[in-house]
N, C-alpha and C positions, 0 to 999 in steps of 0.2 A: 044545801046549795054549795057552802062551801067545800066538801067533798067532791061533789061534781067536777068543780072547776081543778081541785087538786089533783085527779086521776086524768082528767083532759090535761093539763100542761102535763103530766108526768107521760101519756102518749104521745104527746107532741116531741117532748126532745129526746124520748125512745128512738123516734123515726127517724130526728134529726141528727143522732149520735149514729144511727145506724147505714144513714144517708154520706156522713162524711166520710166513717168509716173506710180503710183501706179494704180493697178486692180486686181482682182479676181486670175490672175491669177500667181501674187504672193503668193497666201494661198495654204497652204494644212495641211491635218488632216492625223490622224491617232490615231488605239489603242493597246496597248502594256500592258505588264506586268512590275513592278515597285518589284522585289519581287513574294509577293502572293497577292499583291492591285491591282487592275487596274486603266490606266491612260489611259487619252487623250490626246494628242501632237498638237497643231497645231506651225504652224512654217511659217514667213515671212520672204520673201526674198525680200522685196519691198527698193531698193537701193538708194531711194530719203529718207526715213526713215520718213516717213510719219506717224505718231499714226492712231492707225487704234483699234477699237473693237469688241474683238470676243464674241462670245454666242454660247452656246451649249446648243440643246437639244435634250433630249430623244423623240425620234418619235415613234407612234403604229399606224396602218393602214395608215399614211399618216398626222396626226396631232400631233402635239405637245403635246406628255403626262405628260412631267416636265422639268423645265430650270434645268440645270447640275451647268451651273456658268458662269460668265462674266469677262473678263478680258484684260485689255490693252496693247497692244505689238507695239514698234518700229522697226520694218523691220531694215535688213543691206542685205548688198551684197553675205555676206558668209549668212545670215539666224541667224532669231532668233526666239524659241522656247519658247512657255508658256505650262504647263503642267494642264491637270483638273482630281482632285483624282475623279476618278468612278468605282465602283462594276458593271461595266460593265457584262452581259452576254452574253454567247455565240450567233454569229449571229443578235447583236442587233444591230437596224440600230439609227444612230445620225444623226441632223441637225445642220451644222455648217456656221453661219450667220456673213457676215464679215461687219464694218459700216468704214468707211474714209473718213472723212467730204464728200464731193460734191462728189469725185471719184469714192469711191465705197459703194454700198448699195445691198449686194445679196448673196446668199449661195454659198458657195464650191457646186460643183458639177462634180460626184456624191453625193449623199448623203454617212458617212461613214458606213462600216460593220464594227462588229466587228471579230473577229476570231470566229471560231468554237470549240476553244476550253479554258475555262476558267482560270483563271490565280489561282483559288485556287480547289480544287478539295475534294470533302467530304471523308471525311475515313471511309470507311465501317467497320462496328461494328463487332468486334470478335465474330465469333460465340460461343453460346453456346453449352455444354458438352450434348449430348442426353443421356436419361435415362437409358441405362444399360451402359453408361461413368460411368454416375452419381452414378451409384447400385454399380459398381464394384470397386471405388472408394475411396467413401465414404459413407460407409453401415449406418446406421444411427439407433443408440444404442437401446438394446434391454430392455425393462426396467423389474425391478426387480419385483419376484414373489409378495413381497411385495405392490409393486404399484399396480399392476394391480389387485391384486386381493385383495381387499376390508374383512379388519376382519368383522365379525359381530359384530353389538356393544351388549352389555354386557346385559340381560332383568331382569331390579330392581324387586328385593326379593316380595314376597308377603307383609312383614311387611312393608318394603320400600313404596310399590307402593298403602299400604291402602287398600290395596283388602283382604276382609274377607277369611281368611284361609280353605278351603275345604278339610274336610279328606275324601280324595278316598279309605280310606284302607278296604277290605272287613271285616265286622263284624262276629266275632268269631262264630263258628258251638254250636248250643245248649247243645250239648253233653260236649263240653270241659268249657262251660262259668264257672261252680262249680271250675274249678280248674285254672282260670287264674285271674278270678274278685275276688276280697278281699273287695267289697265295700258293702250299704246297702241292694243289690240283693241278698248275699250269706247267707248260713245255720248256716256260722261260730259263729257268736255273737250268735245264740241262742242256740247253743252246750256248748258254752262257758260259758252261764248264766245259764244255767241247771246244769251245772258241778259246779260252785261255790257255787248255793245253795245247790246242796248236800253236797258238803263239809264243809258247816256254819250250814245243819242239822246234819252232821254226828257229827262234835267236839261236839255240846249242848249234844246230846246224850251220850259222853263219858263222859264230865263233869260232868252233872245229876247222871250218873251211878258212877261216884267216889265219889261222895257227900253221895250218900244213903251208896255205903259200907263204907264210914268212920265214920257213921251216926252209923251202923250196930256194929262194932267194939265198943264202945264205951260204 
């Protein structure tokens, strides 16, 4: 009898050591919003308080595309929580990998989602003002007569620019040339000289003629 009973307690607190025992199914994950950050939570509730550590990674088709972070967590009865800062996206699936010396060595399962909807959200850019906004607005200055229309610049003098002077003026009709030209073309000087000798023959002649009648008188 008393055999019996010593193999019966000794299955009982087989069960119950094996009952308290740390495992998998102490862990769980999750992802949440921190603000506008994203985080990941995993949370032990392993009551023997067992060190146990966690790994997270980012998965794509099934493999490991980046470790997120690692970190050590003591299980309690109520649960104890580690957090991992992550820019999580939406729908992004995580591997979370639990190690407890000899006890436990394996993922959370499922694997985690994350939400479908992101914890920061882009601001759509203000639209811009469409062109007759913009015309009607702010009309855009009309510039002065001045500017736009360019003075001519100034064309240096004949003397100025060394360019031998050209007289275009038409030359005087034959008939008028006697009475505008005063130079050695005209008749003037020889009227002129004809006239002074008469007048230096006329006086000798008077003189002559006074000499004889005084000549005569006498």
């Amino acid at each position: 009898m008393l055999g019996v009973a010593a193999a019966s307690a000794a299955v009982v607190l087989s069960a119950s050591s094996s009952a308290l025992a740390c495992n998998i199914r102490d862990f769980s994950a999750s992802a949440s919003c921190d603000g506008d950050k994203g985080v990941i939570t995993v949370t032990d509730t392993d009551a023997t308080g067992v060190t146990a550590t966690v790994a997270v990674y980012l998965e794509n088709n099934g493999s490991d595309l980046r470790k997120v972070g690692e970190q050590e967590v003591k299980g309690s009865l109520t649960g104890t929580t580690i957090t991992f800062a992550e820019e999580w996206q939406p729908n992004a699936e995580y591997r979370v990998h639990i190690t407890a010396g000899k006890l436990v060595n394996e993922d959370i399962s499922p694997n985690l989602t994350t939400p479908s909807k992101a914890c920061k959200t882009e601001e759509s850019p203000s639209p811009s003002p469409s062109p007759s906004e913009s015309d009607s607005t702010s009309p855009s200055p009309t510039p002065s007569d001045s500017a736009s229309s360019p003075q001519p610049s100034p064309t240096p003098s004949d003397s100025e620019s060394g360019t031998p002077v050209v007289n275009n003026a038409p030359t005087p009709a034959v008939g008028d040339s006697h009475l505008a030209e005063t130079g050695a073309n005209s008749n003037t000087g020889l009227i002129a000289g004809i006239a002074a000798a008469l007048v230096v023959i006329g006086g000798g002649a008077i003189f002559f003629g006074m000499r004889r009648k005084g000549g005569s008188n006498r």
